[in-house]
Structures are given as C-alpha cells and as structure tokens.
C-alpha beads as a LAMMPS data file, in Angstrom:
LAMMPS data file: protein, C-alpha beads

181 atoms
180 bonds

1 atom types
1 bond types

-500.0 500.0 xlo xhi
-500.0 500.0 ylo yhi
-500.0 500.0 zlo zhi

Masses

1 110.0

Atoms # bond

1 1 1 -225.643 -282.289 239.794
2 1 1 -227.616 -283.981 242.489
3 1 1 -227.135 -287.617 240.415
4 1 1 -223.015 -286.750 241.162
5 1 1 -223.030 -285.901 244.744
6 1 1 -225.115 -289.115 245.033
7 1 1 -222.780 -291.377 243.423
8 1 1 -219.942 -289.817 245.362
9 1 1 -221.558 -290.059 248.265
10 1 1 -222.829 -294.242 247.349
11 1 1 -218.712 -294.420 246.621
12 1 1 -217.322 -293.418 250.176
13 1 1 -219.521 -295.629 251.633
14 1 1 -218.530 -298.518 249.687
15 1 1 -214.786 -297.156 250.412
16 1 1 -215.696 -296.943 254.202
17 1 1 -217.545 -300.588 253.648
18 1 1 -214.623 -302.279 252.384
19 1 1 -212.152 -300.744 254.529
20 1 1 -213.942 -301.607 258.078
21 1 1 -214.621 -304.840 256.299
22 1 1 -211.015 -305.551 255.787
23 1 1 -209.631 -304.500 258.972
24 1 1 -212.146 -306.765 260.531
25 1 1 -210.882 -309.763 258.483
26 1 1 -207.138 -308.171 259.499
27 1 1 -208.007 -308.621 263.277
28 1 1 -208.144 -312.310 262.674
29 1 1 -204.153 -312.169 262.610
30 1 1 -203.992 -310.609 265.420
31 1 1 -205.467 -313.165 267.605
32 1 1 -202.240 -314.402 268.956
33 1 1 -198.568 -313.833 269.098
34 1 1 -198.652 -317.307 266.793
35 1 1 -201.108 -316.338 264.032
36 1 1 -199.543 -312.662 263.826
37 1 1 -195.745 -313.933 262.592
38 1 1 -197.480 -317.154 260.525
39 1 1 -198.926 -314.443 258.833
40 1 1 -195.721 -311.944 258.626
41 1 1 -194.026 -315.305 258.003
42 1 1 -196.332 -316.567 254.988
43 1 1 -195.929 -313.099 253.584
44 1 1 -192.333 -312.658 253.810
45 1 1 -190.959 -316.016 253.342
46 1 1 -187.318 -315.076 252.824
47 1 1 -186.900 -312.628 255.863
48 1 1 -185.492 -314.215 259.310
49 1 1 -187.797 -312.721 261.992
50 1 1 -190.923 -314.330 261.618
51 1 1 -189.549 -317.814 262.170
52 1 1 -187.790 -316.613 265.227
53 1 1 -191.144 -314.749 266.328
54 1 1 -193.017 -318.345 265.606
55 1 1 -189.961 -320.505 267.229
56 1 1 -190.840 -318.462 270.280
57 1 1 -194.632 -318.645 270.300
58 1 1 -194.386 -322.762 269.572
59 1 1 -191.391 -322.433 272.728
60 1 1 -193.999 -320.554 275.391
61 1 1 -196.873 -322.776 274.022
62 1 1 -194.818 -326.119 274.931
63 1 1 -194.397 -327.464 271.250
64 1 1 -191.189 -327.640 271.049
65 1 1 -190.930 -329.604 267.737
66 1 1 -193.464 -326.346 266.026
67 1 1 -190.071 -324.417 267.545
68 1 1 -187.152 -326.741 266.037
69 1 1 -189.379 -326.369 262.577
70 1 1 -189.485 -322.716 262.762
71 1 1 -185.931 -322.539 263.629
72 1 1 -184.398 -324.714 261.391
73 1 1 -186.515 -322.721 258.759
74 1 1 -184.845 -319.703 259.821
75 1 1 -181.337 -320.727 259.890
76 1 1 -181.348 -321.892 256.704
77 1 1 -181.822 -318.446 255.486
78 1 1 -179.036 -317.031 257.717
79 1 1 -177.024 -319.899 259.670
80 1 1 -174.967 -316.888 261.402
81 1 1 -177.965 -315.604 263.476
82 1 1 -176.780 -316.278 267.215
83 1 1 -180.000 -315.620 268.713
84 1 1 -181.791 -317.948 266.806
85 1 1 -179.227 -320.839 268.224
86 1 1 -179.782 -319.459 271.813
87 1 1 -183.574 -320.109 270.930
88 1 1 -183.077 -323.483 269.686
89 1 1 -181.365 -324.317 272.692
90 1 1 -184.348 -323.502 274.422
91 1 1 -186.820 -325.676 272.482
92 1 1 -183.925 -328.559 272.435
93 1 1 -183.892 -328.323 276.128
94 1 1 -188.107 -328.341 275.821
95 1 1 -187.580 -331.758 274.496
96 1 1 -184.964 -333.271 276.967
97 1 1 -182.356 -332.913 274.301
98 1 1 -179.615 -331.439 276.537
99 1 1 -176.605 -332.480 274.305
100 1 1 -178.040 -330.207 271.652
101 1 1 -179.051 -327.810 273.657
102 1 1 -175.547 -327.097 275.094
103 1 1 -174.159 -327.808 271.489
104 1 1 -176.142 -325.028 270.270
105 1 1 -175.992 -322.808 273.339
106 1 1 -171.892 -323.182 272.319
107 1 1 -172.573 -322.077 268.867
108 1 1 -174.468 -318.714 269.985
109 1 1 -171.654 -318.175 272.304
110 1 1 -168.740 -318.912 269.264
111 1 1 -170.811 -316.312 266.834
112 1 1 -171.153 -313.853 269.649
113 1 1 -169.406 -314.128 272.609
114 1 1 -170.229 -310.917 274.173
115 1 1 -174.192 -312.093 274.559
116 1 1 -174.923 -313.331 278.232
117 1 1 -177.664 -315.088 277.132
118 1 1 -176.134 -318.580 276.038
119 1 1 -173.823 -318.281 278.842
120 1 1 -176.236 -318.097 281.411
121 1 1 -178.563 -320.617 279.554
122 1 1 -175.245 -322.841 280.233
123 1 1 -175.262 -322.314 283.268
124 1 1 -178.826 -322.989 284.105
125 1 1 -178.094 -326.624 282.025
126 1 1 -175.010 -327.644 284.136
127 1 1 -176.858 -326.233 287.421
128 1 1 -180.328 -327.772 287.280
129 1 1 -179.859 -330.468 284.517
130 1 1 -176.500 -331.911 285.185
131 1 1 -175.862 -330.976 288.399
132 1 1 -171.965 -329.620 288.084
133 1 1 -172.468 -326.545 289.890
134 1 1 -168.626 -325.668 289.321
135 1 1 -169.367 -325.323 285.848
136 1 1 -172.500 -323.806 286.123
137 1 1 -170.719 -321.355 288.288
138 1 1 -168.277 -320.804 285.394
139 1 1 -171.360 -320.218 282.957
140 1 1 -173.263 -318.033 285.301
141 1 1 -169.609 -315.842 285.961
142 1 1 -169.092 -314.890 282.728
143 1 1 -172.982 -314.136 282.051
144 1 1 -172.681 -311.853 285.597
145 1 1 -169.518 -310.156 283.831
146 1 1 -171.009 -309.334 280.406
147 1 1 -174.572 -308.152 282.395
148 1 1 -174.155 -307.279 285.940
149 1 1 -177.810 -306.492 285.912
150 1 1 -179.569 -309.278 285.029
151 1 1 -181.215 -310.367 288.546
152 1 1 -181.430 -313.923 287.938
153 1 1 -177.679 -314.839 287.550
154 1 1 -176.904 -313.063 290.992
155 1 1 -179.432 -315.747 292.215
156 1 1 -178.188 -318.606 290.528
157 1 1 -174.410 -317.429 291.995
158 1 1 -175.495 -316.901 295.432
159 1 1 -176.877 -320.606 295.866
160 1 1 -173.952 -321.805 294.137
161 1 1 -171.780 -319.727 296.744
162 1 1 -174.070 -320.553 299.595
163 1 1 -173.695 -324.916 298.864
164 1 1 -170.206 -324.223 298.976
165 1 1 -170.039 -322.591 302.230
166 1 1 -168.831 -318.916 301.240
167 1 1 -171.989 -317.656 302.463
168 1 1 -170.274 -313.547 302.442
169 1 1 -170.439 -314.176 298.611
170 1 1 -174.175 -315.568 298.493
171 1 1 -175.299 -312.966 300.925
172 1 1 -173.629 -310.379 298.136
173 1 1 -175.139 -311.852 294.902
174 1 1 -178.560 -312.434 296.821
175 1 1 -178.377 -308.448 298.011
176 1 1 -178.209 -307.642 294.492
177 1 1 -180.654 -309.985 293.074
178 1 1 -183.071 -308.954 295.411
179 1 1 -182.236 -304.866 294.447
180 1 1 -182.146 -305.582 290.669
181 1 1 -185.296 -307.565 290.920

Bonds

1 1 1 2
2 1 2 3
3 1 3 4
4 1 4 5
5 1 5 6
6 1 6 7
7 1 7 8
8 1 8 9
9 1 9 10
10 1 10 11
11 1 11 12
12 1 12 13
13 1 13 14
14 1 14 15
15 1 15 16
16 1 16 17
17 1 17 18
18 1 18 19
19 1 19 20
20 1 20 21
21 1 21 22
22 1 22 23
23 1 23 24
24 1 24 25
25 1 25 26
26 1 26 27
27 1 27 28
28 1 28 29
29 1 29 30
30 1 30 31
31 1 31 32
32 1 32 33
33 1 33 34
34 1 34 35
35 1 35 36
36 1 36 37
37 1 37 38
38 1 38 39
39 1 39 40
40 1 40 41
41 1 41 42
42 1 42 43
43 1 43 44
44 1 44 45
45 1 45 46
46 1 46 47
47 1 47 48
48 1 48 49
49 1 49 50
50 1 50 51
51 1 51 52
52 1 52 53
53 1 53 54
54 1 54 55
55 1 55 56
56 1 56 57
57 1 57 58
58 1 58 59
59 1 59 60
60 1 60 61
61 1 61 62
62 1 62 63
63 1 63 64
64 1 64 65
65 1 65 66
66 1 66 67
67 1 67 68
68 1 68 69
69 1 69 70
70 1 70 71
71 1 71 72
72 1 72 73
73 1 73 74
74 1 74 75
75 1 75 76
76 1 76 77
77 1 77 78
78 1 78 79
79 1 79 80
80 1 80 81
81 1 81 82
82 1 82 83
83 1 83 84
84 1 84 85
85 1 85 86
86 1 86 87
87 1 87 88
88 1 88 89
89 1 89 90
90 1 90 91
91 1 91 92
92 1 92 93
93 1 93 94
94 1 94 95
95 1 95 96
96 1 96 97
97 1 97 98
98 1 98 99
99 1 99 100
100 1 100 101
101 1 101 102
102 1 102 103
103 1 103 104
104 1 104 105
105 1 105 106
106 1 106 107
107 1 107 108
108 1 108 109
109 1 109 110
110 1 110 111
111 1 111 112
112 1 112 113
113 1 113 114
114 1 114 115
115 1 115 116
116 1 116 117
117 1 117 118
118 1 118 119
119 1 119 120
120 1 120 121
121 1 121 122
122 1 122 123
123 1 123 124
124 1 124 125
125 1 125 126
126 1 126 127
127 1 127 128
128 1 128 129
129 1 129 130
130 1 130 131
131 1 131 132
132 1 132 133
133 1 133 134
134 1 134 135
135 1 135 136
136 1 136 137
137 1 137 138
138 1 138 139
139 1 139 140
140 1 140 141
141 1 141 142
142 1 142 143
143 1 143 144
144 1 144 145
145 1 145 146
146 1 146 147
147 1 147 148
148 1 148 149
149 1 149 150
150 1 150 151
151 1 151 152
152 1 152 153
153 1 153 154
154 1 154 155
155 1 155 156
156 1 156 157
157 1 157 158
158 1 158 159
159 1 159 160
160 1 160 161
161 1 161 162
162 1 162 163
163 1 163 164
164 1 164 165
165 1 165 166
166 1 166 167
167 1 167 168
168 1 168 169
169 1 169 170
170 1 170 171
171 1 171 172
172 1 172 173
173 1 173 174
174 1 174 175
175 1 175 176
176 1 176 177
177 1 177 178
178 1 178 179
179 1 179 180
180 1 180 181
C-alpha cells in the first residue's frame, strides 16, 4: 500500500516538474511582442494575424523591410485584408517609399472605405511629405467625418485652417483636439 502512495506521490512531482519546466521554456515567447506572433506565426502558418502582429513589431522596431516581409506573407493568404494594406503603407512610408505608400493607403480605402485610418494616413502623406495641404485637408476631412473623435485629425485640420487664415475654424478643431485628447 505504502509502495502505491509512493509512486503516486514520485508521479505528481514529475507532473508538477515537467509542467513548471515547460512554462518556463513557454516564457521564452513571451519576451517580446516580436517573438510572441513568430511563434503564433510558426505555429499557424496559414492564419493572417500573426504576420500582421509581426509587420507591426518589425514597423515600431524601425525594420521596415522585416514589415514588407511579414506583410506580403500575409496578403498572400488573404489579398482582401484592408488593414494589412493600411500597415504596409506604414512600413512603405518607413522606407521613403511614398508612391507605394499612398498606392496602398488607396487600396485600404477601395476595400473599405468607411475606415478613417488610410484616409487620415493620406492626409498625414500629402501634409508632411508632399506638402499639398489642400489635399491633405481633403484626406484629413473625410477621416474627421467617418471618426469625429480621433484627436489627432482635429489637429492636423486646425493648422491646415490656421495657414490659410480661417483661424475661427483652427480655433474649433484645436478646442476639440485639445478635449478629445
């Protein structure tokens, strides 16, 4: 009887052993954003998120061709993904690539033109990049329409308004950056 309970006993330890073992060896993944979705990524190959996860990591860590890799990875499992042209934007723009980066800020916007996001990417382009702030202010006008909250297009609009004089309009957009902030 006493040779049973011992073996159980000699069993949940190895059970508790290997378990504390392998979440030890699990908190290696979870060093970083990065390593996390590599791993997600390596585990489900076939399944979109992970590259957009990694895309995002490589865009925040400044390795913008990482991002294009993961990207173009991911939209060859689904090409019809807006966001993930929205984030390729971003790493195009990364890399000085502004022709691509509005080409593919355009795409997001053609697959879903209800999403602020590549509009007001646009508009950041033609306002800091290319320096046509009527077209920026375009961009930045239809992002304000589809989300009147987001604080940093009311910004953007009220120094556009304020370079072109119409300084009731920039005091507006900068009273409700400043409350939405």
């Amino acid at each position: 009887m006493w040779y049973k309970e011992s073996v159980k006993r000699i069993l949940d330890i190895a059970i508790i052993l290997a378990l504390a073992i392998l979440c030890f060896l699990r908190n290696e993944v979870w060093t970083s954003d990065g390593t996390l979705w590599m791993d997600i990524a390596a585990k489900s190959p076939n399944k979109a998120r992970g590259y957009n996860e990694i895309g995002l990591h490589y865009i925040n860590a400044h390795e913008y061709e990482k991002a294009l890799e993961a990207f173009k990875r991911l939209l060859a499992l689904d090409p019809y993904l807006p966001t993930v042209y929205t984030n390729l934007g971003l790493a195009y723009e990364g890399l000085g690539r502004i022709d691509l980066a509005l080409a593919t800020y355009e795409k997001a916007a053609t697959l879903n033109p209800t999403d602020p996001t590549a509009y007001y990417n646009m508009g950041i382009l033609y306002y800091q990049n290319l320096k046509n702030r009527a077209r920026a202010l375009e961009f930045f006008i239809k992002a304000r329409d589809l989300n009147p909250l987001e604080p940093d297009v009311h910004q953007y609009l009220g120094l556009i308004y304020r370079d072109q004089g119409r300084q009731d309009l920039a005091d507006e957009e900068f009273r409700l950056f400043a409350e939405l902030k």
